[in-house]
N, C-alpha and C positions, 0 to 999 in steps of 0.2 A: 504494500500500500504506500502509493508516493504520499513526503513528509506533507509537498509544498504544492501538493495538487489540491486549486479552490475547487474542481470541478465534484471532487469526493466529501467537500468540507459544507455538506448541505443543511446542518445542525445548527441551532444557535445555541455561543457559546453558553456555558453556565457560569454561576456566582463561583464559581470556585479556581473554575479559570480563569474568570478576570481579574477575581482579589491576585493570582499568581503572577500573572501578566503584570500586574500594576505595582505590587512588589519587586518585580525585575525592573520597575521602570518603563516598562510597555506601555503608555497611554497617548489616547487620542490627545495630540497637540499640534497646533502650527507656528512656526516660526516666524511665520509673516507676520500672524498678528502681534509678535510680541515689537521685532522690528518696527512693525509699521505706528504702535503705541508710542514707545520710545522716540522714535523720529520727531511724531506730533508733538509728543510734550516737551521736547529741545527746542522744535521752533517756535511754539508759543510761549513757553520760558523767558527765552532770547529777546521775545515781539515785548512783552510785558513788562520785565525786565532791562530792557535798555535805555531807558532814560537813567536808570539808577546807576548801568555798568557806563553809560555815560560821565556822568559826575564822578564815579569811583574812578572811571581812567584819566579822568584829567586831573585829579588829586593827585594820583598817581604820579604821572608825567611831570607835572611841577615839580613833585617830592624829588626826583631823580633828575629833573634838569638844575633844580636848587644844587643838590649834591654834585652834580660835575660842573656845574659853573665855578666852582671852588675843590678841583681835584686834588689827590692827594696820592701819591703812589707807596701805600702801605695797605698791609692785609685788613685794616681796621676799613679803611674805604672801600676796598670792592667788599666786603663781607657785610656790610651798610647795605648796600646797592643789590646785594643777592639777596640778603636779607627782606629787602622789601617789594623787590618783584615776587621770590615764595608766598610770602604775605596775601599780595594784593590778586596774586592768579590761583590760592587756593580761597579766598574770599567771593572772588567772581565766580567760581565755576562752582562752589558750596549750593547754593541754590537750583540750581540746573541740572546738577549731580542724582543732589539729594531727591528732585523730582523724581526723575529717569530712574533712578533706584525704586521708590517707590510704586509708581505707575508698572516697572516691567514686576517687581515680586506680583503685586495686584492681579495684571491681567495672569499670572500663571496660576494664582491660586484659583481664579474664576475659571479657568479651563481645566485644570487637574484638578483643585481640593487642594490640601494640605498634603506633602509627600516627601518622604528624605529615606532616601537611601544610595547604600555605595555599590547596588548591584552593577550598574552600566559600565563605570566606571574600574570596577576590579578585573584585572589580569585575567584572561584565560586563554586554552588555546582556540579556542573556536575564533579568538578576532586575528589569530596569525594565519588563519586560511589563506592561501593566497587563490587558490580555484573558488571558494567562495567569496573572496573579495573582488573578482572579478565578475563574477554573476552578478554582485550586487549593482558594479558598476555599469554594467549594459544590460541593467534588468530595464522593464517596463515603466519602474518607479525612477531611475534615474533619467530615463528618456522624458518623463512629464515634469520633473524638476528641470530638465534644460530647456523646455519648450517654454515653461512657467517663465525662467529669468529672460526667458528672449522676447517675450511679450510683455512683460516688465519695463523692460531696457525701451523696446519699442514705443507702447504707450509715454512713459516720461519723452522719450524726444520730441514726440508727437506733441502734448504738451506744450514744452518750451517752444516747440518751434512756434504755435500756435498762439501762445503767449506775446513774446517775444513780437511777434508779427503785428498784433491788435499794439503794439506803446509802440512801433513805429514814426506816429507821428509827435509824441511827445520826446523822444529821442530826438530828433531833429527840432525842436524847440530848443534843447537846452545849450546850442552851438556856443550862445554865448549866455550862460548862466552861471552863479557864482559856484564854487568845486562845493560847496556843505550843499549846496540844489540837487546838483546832480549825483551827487551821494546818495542824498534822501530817495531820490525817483530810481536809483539803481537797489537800493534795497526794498521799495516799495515792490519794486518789479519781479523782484528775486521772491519776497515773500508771497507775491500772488501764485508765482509760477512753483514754488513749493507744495504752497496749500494746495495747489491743483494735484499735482500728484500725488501728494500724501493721501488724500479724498479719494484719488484713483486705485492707490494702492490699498487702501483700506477695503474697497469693497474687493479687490482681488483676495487680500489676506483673509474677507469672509467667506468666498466662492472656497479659499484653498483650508478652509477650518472641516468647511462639511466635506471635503475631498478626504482630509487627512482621515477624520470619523471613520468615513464609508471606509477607508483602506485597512481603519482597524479591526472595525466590527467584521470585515470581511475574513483579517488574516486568523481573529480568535475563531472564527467557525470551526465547530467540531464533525469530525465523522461518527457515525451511530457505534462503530467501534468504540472510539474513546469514549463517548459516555458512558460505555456499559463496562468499561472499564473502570470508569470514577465511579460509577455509583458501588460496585464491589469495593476499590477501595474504602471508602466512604462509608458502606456495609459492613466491608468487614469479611477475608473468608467466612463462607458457609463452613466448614468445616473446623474453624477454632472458634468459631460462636458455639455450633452443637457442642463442641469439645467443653466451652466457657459455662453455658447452659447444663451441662452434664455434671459439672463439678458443681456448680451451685446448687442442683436438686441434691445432689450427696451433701453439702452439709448440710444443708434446710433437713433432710433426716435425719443426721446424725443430732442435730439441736432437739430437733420431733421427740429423737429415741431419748434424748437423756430427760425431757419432760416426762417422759410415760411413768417412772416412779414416782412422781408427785400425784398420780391420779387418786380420783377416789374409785371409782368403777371403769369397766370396760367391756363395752357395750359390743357383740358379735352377732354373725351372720348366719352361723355359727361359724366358719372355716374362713368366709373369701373376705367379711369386712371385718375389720374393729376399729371403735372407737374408743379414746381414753377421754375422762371425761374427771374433770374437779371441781368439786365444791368443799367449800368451808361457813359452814353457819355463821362462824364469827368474825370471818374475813370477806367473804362475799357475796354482794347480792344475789348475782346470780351464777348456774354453773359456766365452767368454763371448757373449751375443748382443746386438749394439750397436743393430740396426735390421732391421728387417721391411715389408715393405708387397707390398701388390697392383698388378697394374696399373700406373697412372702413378706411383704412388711405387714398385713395383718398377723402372720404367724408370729415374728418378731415380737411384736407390740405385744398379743397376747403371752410369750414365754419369757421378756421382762416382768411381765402383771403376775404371771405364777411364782416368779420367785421371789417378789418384792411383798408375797399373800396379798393383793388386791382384787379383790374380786370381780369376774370374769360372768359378765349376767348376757342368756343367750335374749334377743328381740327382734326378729329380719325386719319387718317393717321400719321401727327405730333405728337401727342402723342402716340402711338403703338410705332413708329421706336425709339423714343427718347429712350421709357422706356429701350427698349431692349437693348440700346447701349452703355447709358450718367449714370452714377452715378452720385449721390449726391456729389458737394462738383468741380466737376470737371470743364472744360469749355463746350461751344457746340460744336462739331466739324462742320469741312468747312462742310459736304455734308446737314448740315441741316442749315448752313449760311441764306440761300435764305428764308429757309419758317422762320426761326424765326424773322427774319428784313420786312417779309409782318405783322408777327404778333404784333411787336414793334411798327414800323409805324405804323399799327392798332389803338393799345394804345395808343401812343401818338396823333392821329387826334382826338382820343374820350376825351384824356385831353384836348385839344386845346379847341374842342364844349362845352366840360362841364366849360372849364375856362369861355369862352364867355358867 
């Protein structure tokens, strides 16, 4: 049975194999949309933010033209001057950073859930394959990731070009406009033509979210083999459960046998049933039934009751309904009240005679 034939994989996967999938790291994810997140939140950071990285850069720039307007060639000077570009370029990008940090954990907890592990990442041989690293590389999957980025590539130039094409004529206004003008209308321009692609790219990264999905739910598809392979594991051999099952009927008797000395009476069929049966007037309300069995654990039950002198009262009807009804362990119910207090009384007139 091929591993990687979808054609046999007609199943839909179960809860057992996705929780496993997904601890290996196996989950439906797209990388575009984390990209394409990221991207947005840098250039509207940047947009929102630049009047501020404004002011902070010309603080700046004086601070450092102050300082070499008056150089000084010793390590305390340029360590000043390194000094405060570190400063001012881990101050700038703080905010911008800290978005994009933000935004990319976000979108992946919205797309996975919460998840950490070091399966993907740990050493084995299967990633030194070199025949299956090449399958991967001209599989089906890498041909639609190259088709993806060339439609990509394509759309943005499209884009720009289109962009770029409609400020034509404010391009040629600005022949003679002051250099802060045409800064402004160069970044104005940039940023339209961004946002346009970003917006393009987003709804590709959506198209490529449900793409990614379909490829997963496809690759977990199980054949009718595996399931009935997990569900035995899952089971359990049949044959260390009867095994499992088998020893616990053995103690459950053995517990049964060591109660039968406690009895007061023991109720037979005469040969196939007995029951052991206790009461105590001044322990409890009502009788109790300690052991039951057929057959060779009746035989048992009764030649514990002979040696221990408990009395052994024959009844077929009482013992049939009991067996059917009363487990070990339980009380007698009301409907057999009546015949088990003829048979109590019973026993106890035969201790009273044997006292005497």
């Amino acid at each position: 049975m091929a591993e990687d034939s979808y054609e046999e994989r007609t199943e839909a996967p179960t809860e057992k194999r996705r929780s496993e999938a997904r601890q290996k790291g196996n989950v439906a994810k797209s990388a575009e949309i984390n990209s394409t997140f990221v991207l947005l939140t840098g250039i509207l950071m940047l947009k929102w933010s630049a009047p501020w990285l404004y002011g902070q850069l010309s603080g700046f720039m004086g601070s450092v033209f102050g300082l070499i307007a008056h150089p000084r060639a010793d390590v305390a000077f340029f360590t000043a001057i390194a000094t405060k570009s570190l400063l001012f370029l881990m101050y700038a990008c703080l905010p911008v950073c800290v978005s994009i940090m933000i935004i990319g954990v976000a979108v992946n907890l919205v797309q996975v859930g919460f998840l950490f592990t070091l399966q993907p990442i740990t050493p084995t041989l299967d990633k030194l394959d070199v025949i299956g690293g090449m399958k991967r590389l001209f599989s089906i999957r890498s041909v639609v990731e190259l088709f993806k980025d060339i439609a990509k590539l394509i759309l943005i130039a499209v884009i720009a070009f289109v962009s770029i094409k409609g400020e034509f004529g404010t391009f040629i206004g600005l022949w003679d406009a002051p250099p802060i003008t045409i800064m402004i209308c160069i970044l104005t321009v940039s940023y339209k033509i961004v946002i346009r692609a970003v917006i393009a790219l987003l709804i590709i990264s959506l198209l490529d979210y449900f793409y990614q999905r379909y490829e997963y739910e496809k690759k977990l598809k199980m054949t009718k083999q595996e399931i009935k392979e997990e569900r035995k594991q899952m089971d359990g051999d049949p044959q260390i459960k009867s095994r499992v099952r088998s020893l616990q009927r053995e103690m459950a008797r053995r517990r049964m046998m060591q109660e039968v000395p406690k009895a007061t009476v023991v109720v037979t069929n005469p040969t196939y049933i007995a029951i052991a049966i206790r009461y105590e007037p001044n322990e409890m309300q009502t009788p109790k039934v300690l052991a039951k069995g057929k057959r060779l654990m009746a035989e048992r039950i009764r030649s514990i009751a002979t040696e221990e002198g408990i009395p052994i009262i024959e009844d077929k009807p009482l013992a049939r309904a009991m067996y059917d009804k009363v487990e070990p362990g339980f009380d007698v119910p009301m409907e057999f009240f009546t015949a088990v207090a003829e048979v109590l009384a019973y026993v106890y007139r035969l201790k009273k005679r044997n006292a005497a």
